[in-house]
C-alpha positions, 0 to 999 in steps of 0.5 A: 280970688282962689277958693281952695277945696279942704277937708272941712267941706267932705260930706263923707259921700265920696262922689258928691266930694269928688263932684265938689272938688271939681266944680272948686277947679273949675270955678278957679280956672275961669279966674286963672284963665281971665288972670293969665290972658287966656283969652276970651274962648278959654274963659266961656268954655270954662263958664259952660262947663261950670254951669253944665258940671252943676247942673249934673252934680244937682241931678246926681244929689236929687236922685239919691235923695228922691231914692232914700225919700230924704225928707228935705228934698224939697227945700235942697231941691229949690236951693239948687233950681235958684242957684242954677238959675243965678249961674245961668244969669251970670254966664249969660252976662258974660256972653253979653258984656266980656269978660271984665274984672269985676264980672270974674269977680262977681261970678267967682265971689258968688259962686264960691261963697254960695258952694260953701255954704251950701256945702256945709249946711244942706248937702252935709246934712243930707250927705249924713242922712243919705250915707247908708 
C-alpha cells in the first residue's frame, strides 16, 4: 500500500509540508523495499530513519508552538508522544520477528492513516495559528 502526498494535506508551513512529504517517501520505501526484495538491512535501515525523521519533525513543530505559546500545545504534544511511542512498538516488532507481509502492512496502514489525520486536523489547525 502506497500513500501518496497531495495538496490537500499542505498546511501552508513550508518546512512542516516538506517534512511531510518526506516522512510519506520514507514510509513508502520501507513498502517498496519489502515488495522489491531489498533485503532485510534495507528495510530496518528505513524503519530507523522513519522513526528518527519523526522524532525530528515533532520537536521542529513543538518548538515553534512553544515560541507562539499555541494554545493546543499540550493536546499536539501528547498526540505526538503516543505516536512516537506506536512507531517505537512497531520498529521494535520488527527487529524481533522480520519483516513479514503483514507487519509491513500494519506499519504502513498505521502510519499512513495515523499522518493523515493528524495532518489534516492538528497540524492544520496549528499550522494556521502559527503561520505568522
Amino acid at each position: 500500500m502506497s500513500y501518496l502526498w497531495n495538496p490537500a494535506l499542505e498546511t501552508g508551513h513550508a518546512q512542516f509540508d516538506e517534512q511531510h512529504h518526506q516522512l510519506f517517501k520514507t514510509l513508502n520505501n520501507i513498502s517498496s523495499a519489502f515488495r522489491e526484495g531489498r533485503g532485510k538491512e534495507e528495510i530496518f535501515k528505513t524503519a530507523a530513519f522513519l522513526a528518527q525523521y519523526t522524532v525530528m519533525h515533532f520537536t521542529a513543530e513543538e518548538n515553534l508552538m512553544k515560541e507562539l505559546d499555541y494554545p493546543g500545545y499540550n493536546e499536539h504534544k501528547e498526540c505526538h508522544e503516543e505516536f512516537k511511542y506506536t512507531v517505537s512498538e512497531l520498529t521494535e516488532k520488527l527487529k524481533e520477528e522480520g519483516p513479514s507481509e503483514d507487519l509491513i502492512v500494519n506499519i504502513t496502514t498505521a502510519v499512513g492513516d495515523w499522518l493523515i489525520g493528524h495532518i489534516r486536523e492538528a497540524d492544520k489547525k496549528m499550522a494556521a495559528y502559527c503561520i505568522i
